[in-house]
C-alpha positions as CSV (number, residue, x, y, z in Angstrom):
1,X,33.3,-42.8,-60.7
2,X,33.0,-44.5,-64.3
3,X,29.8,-46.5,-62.8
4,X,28.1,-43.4,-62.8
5,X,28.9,-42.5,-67.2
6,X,27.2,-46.2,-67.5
7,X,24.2,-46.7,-70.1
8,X,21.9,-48.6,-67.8
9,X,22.6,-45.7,-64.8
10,X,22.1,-43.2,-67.6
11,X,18.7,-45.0,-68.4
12,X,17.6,-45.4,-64.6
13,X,17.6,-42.1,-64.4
14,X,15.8,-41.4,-67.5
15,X,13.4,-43.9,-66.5
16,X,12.5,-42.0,-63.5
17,X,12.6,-38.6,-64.9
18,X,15.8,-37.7,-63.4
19,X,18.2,-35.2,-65.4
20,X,21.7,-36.1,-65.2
21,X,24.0,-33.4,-64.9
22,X,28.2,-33.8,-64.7
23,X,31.1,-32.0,-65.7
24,X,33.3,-32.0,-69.4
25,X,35.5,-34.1,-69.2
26,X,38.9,-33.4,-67.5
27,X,37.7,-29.8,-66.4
28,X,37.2,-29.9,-63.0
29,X,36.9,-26.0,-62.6
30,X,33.1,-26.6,-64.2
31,X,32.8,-28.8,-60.5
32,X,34.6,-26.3,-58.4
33,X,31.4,-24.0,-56.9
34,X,29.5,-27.4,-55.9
35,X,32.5,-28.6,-54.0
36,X,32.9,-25.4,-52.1
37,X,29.4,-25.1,-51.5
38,X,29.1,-28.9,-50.0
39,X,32.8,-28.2,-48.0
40,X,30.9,-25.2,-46.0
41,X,27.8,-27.0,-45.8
42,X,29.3,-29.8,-44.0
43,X,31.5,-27.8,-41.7
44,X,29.1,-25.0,-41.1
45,X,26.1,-27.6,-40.3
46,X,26.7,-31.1,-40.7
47,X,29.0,-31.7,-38.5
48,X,28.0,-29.5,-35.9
49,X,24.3,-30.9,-35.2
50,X,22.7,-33.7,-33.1
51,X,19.6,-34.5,-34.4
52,X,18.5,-38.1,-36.2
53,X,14.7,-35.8,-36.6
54,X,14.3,-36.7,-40.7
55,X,11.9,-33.2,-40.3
56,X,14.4,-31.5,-38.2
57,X,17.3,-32.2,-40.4
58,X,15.4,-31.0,-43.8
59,X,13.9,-27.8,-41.7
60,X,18.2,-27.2,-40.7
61,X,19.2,-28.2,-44.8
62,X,16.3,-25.4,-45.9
63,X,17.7,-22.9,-43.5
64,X,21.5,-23.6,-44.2
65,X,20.7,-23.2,-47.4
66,X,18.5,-19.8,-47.5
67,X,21.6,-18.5,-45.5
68,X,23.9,-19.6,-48.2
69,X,22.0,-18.2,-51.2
70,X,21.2,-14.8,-49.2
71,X,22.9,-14.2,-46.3
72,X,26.3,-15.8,-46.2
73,X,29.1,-12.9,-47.8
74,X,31.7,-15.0,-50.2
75,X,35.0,-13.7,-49.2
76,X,36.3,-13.8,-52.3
77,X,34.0,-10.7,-53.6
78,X,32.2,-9.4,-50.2
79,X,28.3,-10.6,-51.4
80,X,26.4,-13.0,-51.2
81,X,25.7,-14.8,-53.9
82,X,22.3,-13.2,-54.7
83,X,23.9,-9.6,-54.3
84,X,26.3,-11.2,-56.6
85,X,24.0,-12.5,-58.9
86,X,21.6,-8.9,-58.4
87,X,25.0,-7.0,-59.1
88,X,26.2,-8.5,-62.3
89,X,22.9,-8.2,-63.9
């Protein structure tokens, strides 16, 4: 949303040495690989766990995402994205 190109947001953050990051404008391919990511982290663990545990749930979010990063194979080119990363070096 347009709250979020604001000044004072954009100086909130600042203040608190947070680095804002978004997309060009009109492009949403540069958005694309976060949005897949976040589709198969909520249906791959968010929605299938019961736990209200704040330690429990960041323990499951480290996991999930170790698995992501090194375990999980992307079907549109076989590897996960560190062999992906490792291959196109």
């Amino acid at each position: 949303g347009s709250q979020y190109t604001s000044r004072s947001y954009s100086k909130r953050l600042k203040d608190n040495g947070i680095i804002q990051s978004m997309s060009r404008r009109g492009n949403c391919w540069d958005n694309a690989p976060i949005e897949s990511f976040f589709s198969h982290f909520k249906s791959e663990l968010i929605y299938l766990i019961d736990t209200t545990d704040p330690k429990e749930m960041i323990s499951l979010i480290n996991d999930y995402i170790y698995f992501y990063n090194n375990e999980r194979i992307q079907l549109k080119n076989g590897m996960s994205p560190i062999e992906y990363r490792t291959h196109s070096e």
